[in-house]
C-alpha positions, 0 to 999 in steps of 0.5 A: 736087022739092016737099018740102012746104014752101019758103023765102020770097025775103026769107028767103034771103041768099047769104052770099058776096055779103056784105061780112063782110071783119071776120068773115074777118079774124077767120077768119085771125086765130082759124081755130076761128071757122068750125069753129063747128056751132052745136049751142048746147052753149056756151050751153046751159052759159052762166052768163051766159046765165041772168042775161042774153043770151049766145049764141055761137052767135047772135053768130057767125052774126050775124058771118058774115051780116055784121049783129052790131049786135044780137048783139055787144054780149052779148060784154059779158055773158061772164064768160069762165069757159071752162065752154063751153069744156068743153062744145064738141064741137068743141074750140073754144077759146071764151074765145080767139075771144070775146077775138078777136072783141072786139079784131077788132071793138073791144069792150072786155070 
């Protein structure tokens, strides 16, 4: 079926074939890691997003497609404040998983 449009082969990535064996440790250790939607309200809300990049959002897809060399190091940019933490629909204890996500991944925050 032709929906108008289609996705290109470099575009497409099957997300069980990656080896993101530290994102699912981080799913055991942290189960709101995968309770994530991605509605962008935690950055949206970011006080640290306005002075410089941080986007849970990004950070965690970059994690579950197993290349976060580029996103990881905003981590540093979180003051930890937990304003995201008020905004997230799906009641995600942000401040939680950043601070799991720095000891899975050995990042000193």
């Amino acid at each position: 079926m032709d929906f108008g449009y289609s996705l290109s082969k470099s575009s497409t990535m099957k997300i069980e074939n990656l080896e993101n064996s530290k994102f699912k440790a981080l799913a055991k250790l942290e189960p709101d890691a995968t309770k994530c939607i991605g509605c962008g309200c935690c950055t949206a809300s970011c006080s640290a997003g306005v002075f410089a990049d941080m986007s849970l959002r990004q950070i965690l897809l970059s994690l579950q497609r197993d290349c976060q060399d580029k996103y990881l190091p905003m981590l540093q940019n979180c003051m930890l404040c937990g304003k995201c933490m008020l905004v997230c629909p799906r009641g995600i204890n942000t401040r939680h998983l950043i601070l799991s996500i720095c000891k899975i991944y050995g990042i000193e925050q």
